[in-house]
N, C-alpha and C positions, 0 to 999 in steps of 0.2 A: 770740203776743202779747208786746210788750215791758213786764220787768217794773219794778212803779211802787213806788217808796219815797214811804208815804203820812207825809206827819208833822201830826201835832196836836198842836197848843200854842196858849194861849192868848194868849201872850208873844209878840206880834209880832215885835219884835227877835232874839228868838231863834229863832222861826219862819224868819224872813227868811235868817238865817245859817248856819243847818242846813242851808237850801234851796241858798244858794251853793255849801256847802260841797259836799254833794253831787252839785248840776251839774255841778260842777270836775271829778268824775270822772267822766263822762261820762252817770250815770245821770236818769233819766226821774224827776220828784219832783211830789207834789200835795200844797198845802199847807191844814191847815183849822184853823178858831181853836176849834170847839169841836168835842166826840164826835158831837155829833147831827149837824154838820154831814156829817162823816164818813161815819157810821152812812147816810144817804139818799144819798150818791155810790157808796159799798161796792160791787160786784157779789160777792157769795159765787165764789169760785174764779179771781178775777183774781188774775196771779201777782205776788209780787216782795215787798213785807216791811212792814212799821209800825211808828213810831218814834212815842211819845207820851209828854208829858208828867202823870205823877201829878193832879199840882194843877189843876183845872179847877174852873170855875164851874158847868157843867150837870150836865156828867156825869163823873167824876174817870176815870183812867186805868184804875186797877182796876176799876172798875167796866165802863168799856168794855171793859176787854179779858175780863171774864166774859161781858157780851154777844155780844163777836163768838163765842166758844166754845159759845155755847148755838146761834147760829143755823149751826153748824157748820162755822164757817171756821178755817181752819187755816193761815193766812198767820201767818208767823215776825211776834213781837210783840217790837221793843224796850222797856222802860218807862224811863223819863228823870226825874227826880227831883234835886232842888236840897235835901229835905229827906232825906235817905236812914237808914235805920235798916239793922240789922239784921232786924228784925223784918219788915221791909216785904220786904227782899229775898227774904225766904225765903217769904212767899208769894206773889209774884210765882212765883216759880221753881217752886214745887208746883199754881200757876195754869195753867202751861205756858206762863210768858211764856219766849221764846226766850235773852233776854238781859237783863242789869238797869244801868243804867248813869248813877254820881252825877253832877251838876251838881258845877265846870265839868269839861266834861273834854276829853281830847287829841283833837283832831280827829283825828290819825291813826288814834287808837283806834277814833273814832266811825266813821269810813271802812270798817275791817278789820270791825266789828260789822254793821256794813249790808251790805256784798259778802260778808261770810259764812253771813247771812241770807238774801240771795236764790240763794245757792249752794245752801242746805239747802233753801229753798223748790224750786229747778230739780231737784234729785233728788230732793225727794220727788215730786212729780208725776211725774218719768219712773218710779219705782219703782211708783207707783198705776196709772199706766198700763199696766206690764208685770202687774199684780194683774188689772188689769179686762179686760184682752184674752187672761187663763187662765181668768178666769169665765164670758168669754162662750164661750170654746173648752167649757168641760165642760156650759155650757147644750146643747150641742146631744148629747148624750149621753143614751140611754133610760134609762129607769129600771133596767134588766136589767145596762145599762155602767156606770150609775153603782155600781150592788152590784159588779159582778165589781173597780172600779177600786179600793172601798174596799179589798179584799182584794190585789189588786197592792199598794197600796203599804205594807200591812203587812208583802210579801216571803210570802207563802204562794205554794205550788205549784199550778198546773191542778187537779192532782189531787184537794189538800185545798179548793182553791175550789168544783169539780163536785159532790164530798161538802158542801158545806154548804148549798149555791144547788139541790140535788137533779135537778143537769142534768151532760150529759154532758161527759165531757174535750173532747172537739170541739166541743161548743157553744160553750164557757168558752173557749179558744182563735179562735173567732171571734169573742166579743165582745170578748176581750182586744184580739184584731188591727182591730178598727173601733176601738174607742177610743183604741187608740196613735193611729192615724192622726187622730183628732177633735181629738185633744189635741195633734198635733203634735208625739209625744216618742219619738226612734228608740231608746230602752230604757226600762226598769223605773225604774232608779237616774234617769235623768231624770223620767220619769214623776212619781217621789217627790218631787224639786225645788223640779216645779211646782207639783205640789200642797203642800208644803209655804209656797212664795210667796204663793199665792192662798189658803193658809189652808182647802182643801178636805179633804172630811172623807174 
């Protein structure tokens, strides 16, 4: 799916000009005057970034961008502001807005901030994808693999695993050898990798 730089602004005129600006380099843009509007077009996991301005009449920027965070989207958020504090910035920035950026400002900048937002947006989904295709690898894993695998990747031996799980070295080495293969890791030291990426215990 081609990713879409969303921007809200209530500022027509400037709406409009972000919009050129954008197109100019080649990128795909939807434009909307207020949050709500936004908020009902949104799909939760379309790829690519949001550029929004602070000062709104419905819904204010901050405000939208804690909504999109609660219904758990995770698309890179610019926030755009003509009134800029310090203060504002820094909670933006602990909001996990992606970037903060005052009114007026360098269109080149604005350019380098949008293409490096949807750059972060394109590896993080390839990164979540290589998470979710290790999860569904260890889902098919028994309960009996999933104990022996804890203990592979703490680096214990056949031995002291058979001693803890009260089964034999050759048992503990066949399920070692089904689960490498489930997991798809021709050693130990990868074995640990993966579970380290996928955050498995």
């Amino acid at each position: 799916m081609q990713p879409i730089v969303y921007i809200i602004d209530d500022d027509r005129l400037a709406r409009e000009s972000l919009q050129w600006l954008i197109e100019s380099a080649g990128q795909a843009v939807r434009v909307f005057e207020n949050g709500m509007a936004f908020l009902d077009h949104y799909k939760i996991g379309d790829p690519g970034c949001v550029v929004l301005d602070v000062r709104m009449p419905d819904i204010n920027g901050m405000e939208l961008h804690a909504k999109l965070r609660e219904c758990g989207a995770d698309i890179p958020v610019i926030i755009v502001t003509g009134h800029a504090d310090v203060a504002m910035a820094v909670r933006a920035m602990k909001a996990s807005a992606w970037d903060f950026i005052e009114k007026p400002y360098n269109d080149a900048l604005m350019l380098e901030r949008v293409q490096g937002a949807i750059a972060y947006d394109r590896d993080n989904r390839r990164n979540q994808e290589r998470v979710d295709e290790i999860r569904q690898r260890s889902q098919l894993l028994t309960p009996r693999e999933r104990e022996v695998m804890g203990h592979v990747i703490r680096s214990s031996q056949n031995k002291v695993i058979a001693q803890a799980l009260g089964i034999s070295v050759k048992t503990v080495e066949l399920h070692r050898a089904n689960l490498m293969t489930k997991m798809e890791a021709i050693s130990s030291t990868e074995l640990v990798r993966l579970a380290m990426i996928a955050d498995l215990e």
